[in-house]
N, C-alpha and C positions, 0 to 999 in steps of 0.2 A: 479553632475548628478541629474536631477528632474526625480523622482519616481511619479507615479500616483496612485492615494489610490480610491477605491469606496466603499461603505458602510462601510466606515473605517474611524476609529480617527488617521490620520496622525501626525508621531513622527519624528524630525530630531534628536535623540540622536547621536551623532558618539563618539565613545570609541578612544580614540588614545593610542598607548602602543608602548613604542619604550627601546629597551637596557632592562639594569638591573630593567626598573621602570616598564616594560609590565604587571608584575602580578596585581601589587600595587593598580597602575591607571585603573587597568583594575575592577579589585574588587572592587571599588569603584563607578562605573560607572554602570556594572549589578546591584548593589542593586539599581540604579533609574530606570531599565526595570520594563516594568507591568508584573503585574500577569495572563496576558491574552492572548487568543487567538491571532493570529498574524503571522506574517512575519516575518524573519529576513535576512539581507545582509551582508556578510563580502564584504568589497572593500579594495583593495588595495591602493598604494599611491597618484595613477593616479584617483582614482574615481570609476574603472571599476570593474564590479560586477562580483567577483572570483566564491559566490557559494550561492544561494535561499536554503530559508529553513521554513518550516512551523512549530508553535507549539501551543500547548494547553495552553502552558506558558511560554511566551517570555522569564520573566526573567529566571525559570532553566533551559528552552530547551540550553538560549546562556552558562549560567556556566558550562553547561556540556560538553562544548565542550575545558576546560581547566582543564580535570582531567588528574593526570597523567599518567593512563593508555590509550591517544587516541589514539597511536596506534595498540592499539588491539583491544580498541573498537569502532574505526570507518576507520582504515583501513590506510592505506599511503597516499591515494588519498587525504586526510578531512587533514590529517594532515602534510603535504606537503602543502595545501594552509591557513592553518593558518599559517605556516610561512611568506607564503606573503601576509597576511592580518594585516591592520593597521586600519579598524573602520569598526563600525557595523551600520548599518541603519534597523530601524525597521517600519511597518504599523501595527498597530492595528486593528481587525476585530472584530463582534457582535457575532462570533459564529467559531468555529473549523474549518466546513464545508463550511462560507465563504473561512477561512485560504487557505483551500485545494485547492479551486478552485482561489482564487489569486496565491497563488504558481506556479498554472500550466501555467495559464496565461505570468505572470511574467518571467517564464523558458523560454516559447515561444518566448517570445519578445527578452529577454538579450542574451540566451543560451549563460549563465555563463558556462566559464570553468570546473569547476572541479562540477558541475553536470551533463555536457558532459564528460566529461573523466569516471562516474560511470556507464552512459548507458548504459544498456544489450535492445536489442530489442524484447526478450522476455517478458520484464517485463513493458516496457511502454504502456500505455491504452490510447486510447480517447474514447470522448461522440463525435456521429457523431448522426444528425436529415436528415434523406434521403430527397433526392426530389422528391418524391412522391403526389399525389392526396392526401392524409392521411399519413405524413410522419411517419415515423418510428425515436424513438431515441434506439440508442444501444448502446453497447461498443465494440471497436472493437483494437487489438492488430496493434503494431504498422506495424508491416512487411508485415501487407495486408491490411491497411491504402490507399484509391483512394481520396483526395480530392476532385477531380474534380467528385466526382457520387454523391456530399452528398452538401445539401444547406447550413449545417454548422459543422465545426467541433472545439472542444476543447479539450487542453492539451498541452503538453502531464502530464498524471498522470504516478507518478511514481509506485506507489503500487496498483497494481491489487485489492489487499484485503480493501484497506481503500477506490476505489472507489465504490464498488461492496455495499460498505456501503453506502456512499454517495448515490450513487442511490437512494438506499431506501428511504430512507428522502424525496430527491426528489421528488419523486413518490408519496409520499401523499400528497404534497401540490400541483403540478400540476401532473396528471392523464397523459400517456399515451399510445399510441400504440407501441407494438414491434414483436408481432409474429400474430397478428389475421389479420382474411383475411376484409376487412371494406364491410360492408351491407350485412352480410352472413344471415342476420335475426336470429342470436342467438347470446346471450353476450357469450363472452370466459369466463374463469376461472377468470383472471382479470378484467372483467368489472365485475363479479358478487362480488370481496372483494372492492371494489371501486379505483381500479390502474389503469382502463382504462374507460376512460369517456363513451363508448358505441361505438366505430367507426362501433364495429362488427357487433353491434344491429340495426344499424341505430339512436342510441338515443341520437347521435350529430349532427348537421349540418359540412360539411366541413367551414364553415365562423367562426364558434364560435372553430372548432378546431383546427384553420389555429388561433388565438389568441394564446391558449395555449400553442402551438408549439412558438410562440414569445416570449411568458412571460420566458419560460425553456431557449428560445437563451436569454434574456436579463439577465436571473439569472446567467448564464454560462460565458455570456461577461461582468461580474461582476459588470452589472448596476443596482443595489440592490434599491438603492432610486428612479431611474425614475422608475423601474418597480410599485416601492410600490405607486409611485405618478400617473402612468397610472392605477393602478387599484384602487386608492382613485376617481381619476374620472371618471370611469366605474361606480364603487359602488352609487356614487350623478347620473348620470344618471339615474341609473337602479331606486331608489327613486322617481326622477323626473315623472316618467312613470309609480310609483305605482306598481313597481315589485320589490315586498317586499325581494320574495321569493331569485331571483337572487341577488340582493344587499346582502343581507345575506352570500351568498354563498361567493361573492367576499370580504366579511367580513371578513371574516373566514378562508380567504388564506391572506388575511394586516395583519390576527392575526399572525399566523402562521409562516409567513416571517419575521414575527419581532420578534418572540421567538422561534428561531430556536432551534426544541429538538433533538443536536445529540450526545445524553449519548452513543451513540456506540463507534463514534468515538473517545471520552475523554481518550480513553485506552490504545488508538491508536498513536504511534509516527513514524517517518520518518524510525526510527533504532532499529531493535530489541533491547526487553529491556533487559538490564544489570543485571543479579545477583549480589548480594551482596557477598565481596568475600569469606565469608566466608561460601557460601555455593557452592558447585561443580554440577554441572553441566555435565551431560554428554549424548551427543545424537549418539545412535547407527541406523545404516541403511543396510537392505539385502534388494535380489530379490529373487523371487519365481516364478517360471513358468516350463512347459512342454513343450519342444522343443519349445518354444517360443508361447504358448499358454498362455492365462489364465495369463498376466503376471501382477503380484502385487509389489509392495515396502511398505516397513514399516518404520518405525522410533518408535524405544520405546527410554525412558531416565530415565536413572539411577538418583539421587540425593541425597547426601549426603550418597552414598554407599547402595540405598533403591528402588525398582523398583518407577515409577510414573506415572503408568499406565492410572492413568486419562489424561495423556499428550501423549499416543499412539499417531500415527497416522498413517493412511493408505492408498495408491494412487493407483488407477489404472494405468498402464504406459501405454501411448499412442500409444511409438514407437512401430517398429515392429517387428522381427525378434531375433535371439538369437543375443545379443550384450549387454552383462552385465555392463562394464563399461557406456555407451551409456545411456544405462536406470536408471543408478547411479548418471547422471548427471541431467538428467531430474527430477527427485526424489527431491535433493538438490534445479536444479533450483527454483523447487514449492514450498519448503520447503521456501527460503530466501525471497518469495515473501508474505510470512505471518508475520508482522512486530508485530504482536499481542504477536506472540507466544516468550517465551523467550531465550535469547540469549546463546548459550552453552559455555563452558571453552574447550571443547574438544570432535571432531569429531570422530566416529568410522565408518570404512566400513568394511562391510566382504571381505575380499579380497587381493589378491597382491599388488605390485607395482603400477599397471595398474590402478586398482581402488583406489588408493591413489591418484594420481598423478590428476585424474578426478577431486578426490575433492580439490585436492589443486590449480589446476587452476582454476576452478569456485571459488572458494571462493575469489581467488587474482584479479577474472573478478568484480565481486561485492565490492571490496574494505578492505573485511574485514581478518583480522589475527586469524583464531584458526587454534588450532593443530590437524592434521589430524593424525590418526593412522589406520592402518590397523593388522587385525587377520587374519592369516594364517591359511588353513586348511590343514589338513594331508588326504589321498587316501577315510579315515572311517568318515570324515565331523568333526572331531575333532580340535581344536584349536592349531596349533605346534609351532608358534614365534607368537610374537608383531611386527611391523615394524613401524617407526617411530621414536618420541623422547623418546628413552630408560630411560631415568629417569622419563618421564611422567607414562611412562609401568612401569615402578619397582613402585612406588608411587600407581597407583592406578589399578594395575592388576586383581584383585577382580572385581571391578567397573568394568574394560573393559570388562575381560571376562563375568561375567553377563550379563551386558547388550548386548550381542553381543548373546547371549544364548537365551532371554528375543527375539531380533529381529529374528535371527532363528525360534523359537517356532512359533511367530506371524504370520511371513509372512507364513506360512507353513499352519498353523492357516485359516486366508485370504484367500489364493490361494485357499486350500479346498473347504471351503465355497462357492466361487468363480464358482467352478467347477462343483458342488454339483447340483447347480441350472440347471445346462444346461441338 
């Protein structure tokens, strides 16, 4: 199968590993991966591409997918198709943020298996550019996703959180419109830090704005070198005609595009990141609300038997209504869509059966294996069983209940505050 590469140094490595020799040949084969930004492919025997995956470094992002714990830390789905994968193909990219947006691309075109079988439709994003007089670029979720109202749209991104960065980046090197009204005669908040060229202000033309909107479709459609080659000869234009000023500018975005700065995303991988095992890990989660007012979620975590409370965190919950498990799901879903943040050994929810059960099918939606435990409360809000993996409970009961105390307080905490204000 021929792979199409743009702004990228195309690689044909393919790894082959079959019987007793898979690790051997295999280990051999990753130490010729780069150390860079990139693509990678498992395919199978036939050629067809099982699962896309992007990284900051091709060679440890593939080793890591032959530790012996995959399946816990990537789920059944990753590793049920490493079993039916027999060689890797990889593209090399100038920058993360390339990677990202080849990835999305890529997924579109193949919609590989076992990246469609991880799909939640909560969590896939596109960039859509409306058809508008002064279009509009946004992000918009997939389940109210209209092709047909939008002049272009790309993805799908997996991770809400790594696009939401992307953006950014974006946005300084081409400027644009998303919430301002165009020729209101006053710049908005963004055209005054320089993230929208002035549509508000009138201090673009729709002809020079109607480019920009191309260069961002031509970045998106991952045509990195024509774009940099249409504005090398914009910029000898603009020379030509003694408009220093504009060639400059177009300068300044050739510079830009070709040293792409995205220290954000470096931190950033596909899978939340792994603790080392010798540290524990443990994230607790409650709801706080008044008859369904005022309704908050938390997450504090324990580590190494020690609050870590710089790693709180706190949601507003969107839904509506008294429906605790419901809103426990929703909590988690947002929670697994932060790929920044790091990976736990061990789930706690306040609650029964019910709210176990929440998390443990969302988690088996997403792919991935932790152990979900639930604290039971007694009439006084007091802690009466563990439910769950009973040896996990005897092992680190301290840990649990803490941290299950630690989310108590918090949400409580939150809600207050919350309430306070109105």
């Amino acid at each position: 199968m021929s792979l199409f590469c743009w702004g990228c140094k195309k690689s044909n490595l393919v790894v082959y590993y079959h019987g007793n020799t898979k690790m051997s040949t295999l280990t051999e084969q990753i130490k010729k991966l780069p150390d860079t930004p990139g693509v990678y492919f498992f395919k199978d025997t036939r050629g067809t591409i099982l699962y896309i995956g992007k990284a900051t470094s091709l060679r440890d992002r593939v080793r890591s997918y032959f530790s012996k714990d995959i399946l816990t830390t990537r789920g059944p789905i990753i590793a049920q198709m490493l079993d039916l994968a027999v060689k890797v193909d990889y593209e090399q990219t100038d920058s993360v943020l390339e990677a990202l947006i080849l990835e999305a691309e890529l997924i579109r075109k193949y919609q590989p298996k076992h990246n469609t079988d991880l799909k939640d439709d909560k969590t896939w994003n596109y960039v859509v550019i409306t058809k508008e007089e002064y279009p509009r670029v946004l992000l918009v979720r997939e389940r109210v996703l209209e092709p047909e109202k939008y002049a272009y749209f790309f993805g799908p991104f997996i991770h809400g959180g790594q696009l939401k960065e992307a953006m950014k980046i974006v946005r300084k090197i081409f400027s644009f419109r998303d919430t301002c009204t165009p020729n209101s005669g006053k710049p908005c908040f963004n055209a005054q830090i320089g993230l929208c060229p002035g549509v508000c202000s009138g201090a673009v033309s729709k002809k020079e704005y109607a480019k920009n909107i191309k260069n961002i479709a031509l970045f998106f459609q991952g045509k990195k070198k024509s774009l940099i080659g249409k504005l090398e000869r914009e910029m000898k234009t603009f020379a030509v005609k003694e408009e220093f000023e504009k060639a400059n500018e177009v300068k300044k975005t050739i510079f830009a595009l070709s040293h792409i700065q995205d220290v954000s995303l470096l931190k950033r991988n596909n899978h939340l990141t792994v603790k080392p095992p010798s540290e524990i890990r443990i994230e607790c989660y409650d709801v706080a609300h008044i008859s369904g007012a005022f309704m908050v979620g938390v997450m504090t975590v324990v580590e190494n038997g020690e609050p870590k409370k710089s790693e709180y965190r706190k949601f507003k919950i969107k839904g509506e209504g008294v429906n605790d498990t419901k809103n426990l799901g929703e909590m988690l879903s947002r929670r697994l869509e932060h790929s920044e943040w790091p990976f736990p050994k061990m789930i706690i929810v306040d609650g029964g059966l019910a709210q176990k059960n929440v998390a443990d099918r969302l988690l088996e939606k997403y792919g991935y294996t932790i152990p979900v435990l639930g604290v039971v409360k007694d009439e006084h809000h007091r802690p009466r069983n563990i439910i769950g993996d009973q040896k996990l409970a005897r092992l680190h009961e301290k840990e649990i209940l803490l941290g299950n105390s630690e989310a108590h307080r918090f949400a409580i905490a939150y809600h207050k505050k919350l309430r306070g204000k109105m």
